[in-house]
C-alpha positions in Angstrom: 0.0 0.0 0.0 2.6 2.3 0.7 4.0 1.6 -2.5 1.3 2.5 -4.3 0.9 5.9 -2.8 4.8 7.1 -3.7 4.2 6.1 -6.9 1.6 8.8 -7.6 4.0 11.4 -5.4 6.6 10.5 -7.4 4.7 11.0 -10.8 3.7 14.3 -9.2 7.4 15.5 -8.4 8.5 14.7 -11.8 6.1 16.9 -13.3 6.7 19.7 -11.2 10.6 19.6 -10.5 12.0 22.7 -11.3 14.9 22.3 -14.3 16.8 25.3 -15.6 17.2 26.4 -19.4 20.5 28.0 -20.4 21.8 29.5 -23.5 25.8 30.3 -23.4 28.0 31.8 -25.4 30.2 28.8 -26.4 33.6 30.7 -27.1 33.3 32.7 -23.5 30.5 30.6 -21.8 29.1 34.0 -20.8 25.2 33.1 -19.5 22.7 34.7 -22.6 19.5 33.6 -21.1 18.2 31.2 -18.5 14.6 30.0 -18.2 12.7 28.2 -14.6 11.4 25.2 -16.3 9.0 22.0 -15.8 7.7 19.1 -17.3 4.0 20.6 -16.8 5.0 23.7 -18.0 6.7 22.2 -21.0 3.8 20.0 -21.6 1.5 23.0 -21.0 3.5 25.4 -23.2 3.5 22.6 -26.4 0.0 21.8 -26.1 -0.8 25.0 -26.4 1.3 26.1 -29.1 0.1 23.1 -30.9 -3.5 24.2 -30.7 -2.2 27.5 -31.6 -0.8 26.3 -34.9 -4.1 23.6 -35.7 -6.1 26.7 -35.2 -4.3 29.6 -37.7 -4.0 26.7 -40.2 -7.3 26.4 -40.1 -7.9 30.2 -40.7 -5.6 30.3 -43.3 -7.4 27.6 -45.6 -10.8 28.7 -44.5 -10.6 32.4 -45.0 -7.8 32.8 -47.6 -7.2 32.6 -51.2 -4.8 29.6 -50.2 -7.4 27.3 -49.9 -6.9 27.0 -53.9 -4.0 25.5 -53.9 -5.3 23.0 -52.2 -5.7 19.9 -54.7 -10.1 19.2 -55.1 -10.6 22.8 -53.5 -12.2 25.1 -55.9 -13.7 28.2 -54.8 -17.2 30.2 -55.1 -15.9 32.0 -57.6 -14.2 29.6 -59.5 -17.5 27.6 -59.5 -19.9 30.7 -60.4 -17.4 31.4 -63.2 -17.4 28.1 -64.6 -21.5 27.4 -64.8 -21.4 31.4 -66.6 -18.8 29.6 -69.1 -20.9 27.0 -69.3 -24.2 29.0 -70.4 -22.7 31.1 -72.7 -20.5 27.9 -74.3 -24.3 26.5 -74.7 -25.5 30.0 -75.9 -22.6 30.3 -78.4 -23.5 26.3 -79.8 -27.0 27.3 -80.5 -26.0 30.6 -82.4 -23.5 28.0 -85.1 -26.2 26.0 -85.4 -28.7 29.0 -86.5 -26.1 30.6 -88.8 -25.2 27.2 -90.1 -28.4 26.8 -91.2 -28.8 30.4 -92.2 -26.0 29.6 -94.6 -27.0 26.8 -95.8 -30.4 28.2 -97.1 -28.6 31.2 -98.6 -26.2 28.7 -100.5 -29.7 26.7 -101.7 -30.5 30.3 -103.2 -27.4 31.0 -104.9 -27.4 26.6 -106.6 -31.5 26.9 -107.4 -31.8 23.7 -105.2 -34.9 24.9 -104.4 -38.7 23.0 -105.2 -41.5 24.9 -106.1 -44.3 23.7 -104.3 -48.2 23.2 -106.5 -50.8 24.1 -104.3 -54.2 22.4 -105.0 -56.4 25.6 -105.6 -59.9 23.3 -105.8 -59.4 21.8 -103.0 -58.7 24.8 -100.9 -61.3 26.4 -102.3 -63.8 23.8 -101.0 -62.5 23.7 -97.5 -63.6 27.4 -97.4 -66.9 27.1 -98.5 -67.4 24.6 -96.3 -65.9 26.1 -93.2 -68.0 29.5 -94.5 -71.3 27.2 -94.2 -70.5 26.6 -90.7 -70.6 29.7 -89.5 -73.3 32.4 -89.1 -73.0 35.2 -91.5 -75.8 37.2 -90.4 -75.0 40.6 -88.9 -76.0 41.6 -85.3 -76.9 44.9 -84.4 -73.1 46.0 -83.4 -72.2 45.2 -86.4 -74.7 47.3 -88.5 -74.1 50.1 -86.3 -70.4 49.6 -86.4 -70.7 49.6 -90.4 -73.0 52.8 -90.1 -70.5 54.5 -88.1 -67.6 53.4 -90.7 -69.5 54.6 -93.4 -70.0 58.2 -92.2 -66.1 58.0 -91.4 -65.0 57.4 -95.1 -67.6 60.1 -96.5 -66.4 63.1 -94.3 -62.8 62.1 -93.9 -62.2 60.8 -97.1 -58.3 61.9 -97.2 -57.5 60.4 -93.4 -59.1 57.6 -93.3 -59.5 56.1 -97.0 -55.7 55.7 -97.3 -53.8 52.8 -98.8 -52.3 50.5 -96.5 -50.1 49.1 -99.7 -46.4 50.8 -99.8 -44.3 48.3 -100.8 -43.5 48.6 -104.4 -40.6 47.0 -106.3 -38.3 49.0 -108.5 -36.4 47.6 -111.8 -33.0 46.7 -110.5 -32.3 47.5 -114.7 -33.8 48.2 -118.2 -33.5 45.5 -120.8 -34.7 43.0 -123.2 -35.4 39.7 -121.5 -33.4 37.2 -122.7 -34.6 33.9 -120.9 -37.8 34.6 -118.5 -38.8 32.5 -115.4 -39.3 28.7 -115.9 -40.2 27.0 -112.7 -40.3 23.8 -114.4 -36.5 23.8 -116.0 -35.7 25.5 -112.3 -34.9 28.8 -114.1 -35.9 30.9 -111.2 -34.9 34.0 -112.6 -35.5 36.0 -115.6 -31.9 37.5 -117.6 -32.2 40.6 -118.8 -29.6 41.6 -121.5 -27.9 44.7 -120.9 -24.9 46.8 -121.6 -21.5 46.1 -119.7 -20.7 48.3 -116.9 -25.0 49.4 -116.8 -25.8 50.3 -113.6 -27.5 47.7 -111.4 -29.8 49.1 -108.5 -31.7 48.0 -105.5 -35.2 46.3 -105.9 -36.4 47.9 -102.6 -35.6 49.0 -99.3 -33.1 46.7 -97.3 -29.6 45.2 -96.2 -27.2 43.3 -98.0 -26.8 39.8 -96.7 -24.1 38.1 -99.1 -21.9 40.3 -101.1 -19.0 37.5 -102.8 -17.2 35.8 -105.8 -18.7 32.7 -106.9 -17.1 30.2 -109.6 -20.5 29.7 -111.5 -22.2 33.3 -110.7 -18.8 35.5 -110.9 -19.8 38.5 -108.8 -23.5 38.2 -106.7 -25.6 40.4 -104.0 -28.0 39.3 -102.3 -30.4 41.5 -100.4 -33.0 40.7 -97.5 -35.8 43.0 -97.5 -39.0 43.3 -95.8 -42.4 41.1 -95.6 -39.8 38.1 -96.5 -38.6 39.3 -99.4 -35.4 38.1 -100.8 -33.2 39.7 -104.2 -30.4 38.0 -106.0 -28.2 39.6 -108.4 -25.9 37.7 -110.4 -22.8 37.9 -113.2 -22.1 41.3 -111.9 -18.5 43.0 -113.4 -18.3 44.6 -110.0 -20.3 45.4 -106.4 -20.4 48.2 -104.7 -21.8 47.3 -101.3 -20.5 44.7 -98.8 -21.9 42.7 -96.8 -23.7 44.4 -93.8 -24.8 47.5 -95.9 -28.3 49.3 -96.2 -29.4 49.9 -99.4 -32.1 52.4 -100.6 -34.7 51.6 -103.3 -33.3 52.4 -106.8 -29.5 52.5 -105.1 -26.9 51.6 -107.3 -25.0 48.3 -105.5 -23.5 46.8 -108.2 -22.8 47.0 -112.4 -23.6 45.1 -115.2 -20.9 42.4 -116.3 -20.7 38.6 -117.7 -18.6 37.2 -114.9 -18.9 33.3 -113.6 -18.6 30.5 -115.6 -22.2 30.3 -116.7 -22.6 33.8 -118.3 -22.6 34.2 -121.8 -22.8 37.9 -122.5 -23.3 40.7 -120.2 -26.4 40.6 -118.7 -28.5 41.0 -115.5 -29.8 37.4 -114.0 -32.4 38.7 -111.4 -34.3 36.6 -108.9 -37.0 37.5 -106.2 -37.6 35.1 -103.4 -40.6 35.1 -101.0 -40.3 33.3 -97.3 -38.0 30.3 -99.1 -39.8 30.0 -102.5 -39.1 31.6 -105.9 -41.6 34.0 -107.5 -41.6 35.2 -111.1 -40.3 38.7 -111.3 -42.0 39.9 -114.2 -45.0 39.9 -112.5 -44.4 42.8 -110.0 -41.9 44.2 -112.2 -41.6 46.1 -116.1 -37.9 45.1 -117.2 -38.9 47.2 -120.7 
């Protein structure tokens, strides 16, 4: 029993005997510093520097850039930036494909690898008439009224309200003898107009110039976009003189008259007009002569 209890005095007077830290000066051994130590104070002092450093490494990755460095660490940031990336990579994908196929249609134009497409007017014509049986035509009293009041509108305001809503008008890109006319069925959608080299060439109508380039077959050709869906193709041109980009004015001059490309034979004006993705026969909205 006794044993026992010196052990735990023992244990107890090791931790607390007193030991003395020195630093000398080894050429003169001239005392520098001296420090009081003990175990528990040495323990105490280590565990609490070691706590000291857990902590402020913990800081440092927690609340610093550093925490980067740190391999499978990415930040807010980094993470915000990315899925931004990411949208606008997706964004960028869907443009291509839109232009791609923007392209490809214009190149359709320029090869006439287009098909016309018959409409059956008979049996359109029946569907109406038969979907005009179905309904009731007879007018209700807001309607007479309504057509009473319109009436007296148009007879004492003849020059504000009877106007025409109709302002779209095409104007002769040139002046010439047609030389082939339009032919859907030997996809000749175009009519050539024979004129003399270097004639001016102008604008149909109002709008911007959306392909303005060489071609091997075509030589010189502008294209122009304008409204309601309208599309204009000039080809065989000897030069242009708007890029792509431009806006053109009605009657403008944007290119003149030449026998360039492969398929020309003289110099001569091959004109198309194209409405929402199928040809139309210029001749009939415009006087070549």
């Amino acid at each position: 029993m006794a044993d026992k209890k010196k052990k735990p005095k023992k244990i107890k007077r090791k931790l607390l005997d007193k030991y003395r830290l020195m630093v000398l000066n080894e050429n003169t051994f001239e005392e520098r510093l001296s420090f009081k130590l003990t175990r528990l104070n040495v323990f105490v002092f280590m565990s609490l520097l070691a706590i000291f450093l857990i902590t402020l490494t913990y800081l440092l990755i927690a609340f610093t850039p550093l925490r980067e460095y740190i391999p499978g660490y990415s930040s807010t940031a980094l993470k915000k930036k990315a899925t931004e990336l990411s949208y606008k990579t997706d964004s960028l994908q869907r443009v291509i494909h839109l232009n791609d196929r923007y392209y490809e249609s214009i190149k359709k134009v320029l090869k006439g690898d287009v098909n016309t497409v018959d409409f059956n007017k008979d049996s359109i014509i029946q569907a109406v008439k038969l979907e005009a049986s179905e309904v009731d035509l007879n007018p209700i009293a807001e309607d007479s009224l309504l057509r009473e009041k319109v009436d007296k509108e148009d007879k004492y305001n003849l020059f504000e309200s009877a106007t025409s809503t109709t302002n779209f008008v095409l104007f002769p890109p040139v002046s010439g003898t047609i030389s082939e006319p339009y032919n859907a069925k030997e996809k000749h959608y175009a009519v050539d107009v024979v004129v003399a080299k270097d004639t001016p060439i102008k604008a149909a109508a109002d709008g911007i110039v959306i392909f303005a380039e060489w071609t091997a077959n075509t030589g010189n050709v502008i294209i122009i976009e304008h409204s309601y869906g309208l599309i204009s193709v000039y080809k065989h041109n000897a030069s242009l003189t708007k890029a792509q980009g431009d806006l053109v004015k009605s009657g403008e001059v944007i290119a003149t008259a030449g026998s360039t490309g492969e398929l020309s034979t003289g110099p001569h004006l091959h004109f198309e007009l194209w409405n929402d993705g199928y040809p139309i026969n210029p001749t009939n909205f415009i006087d070549f002569e």
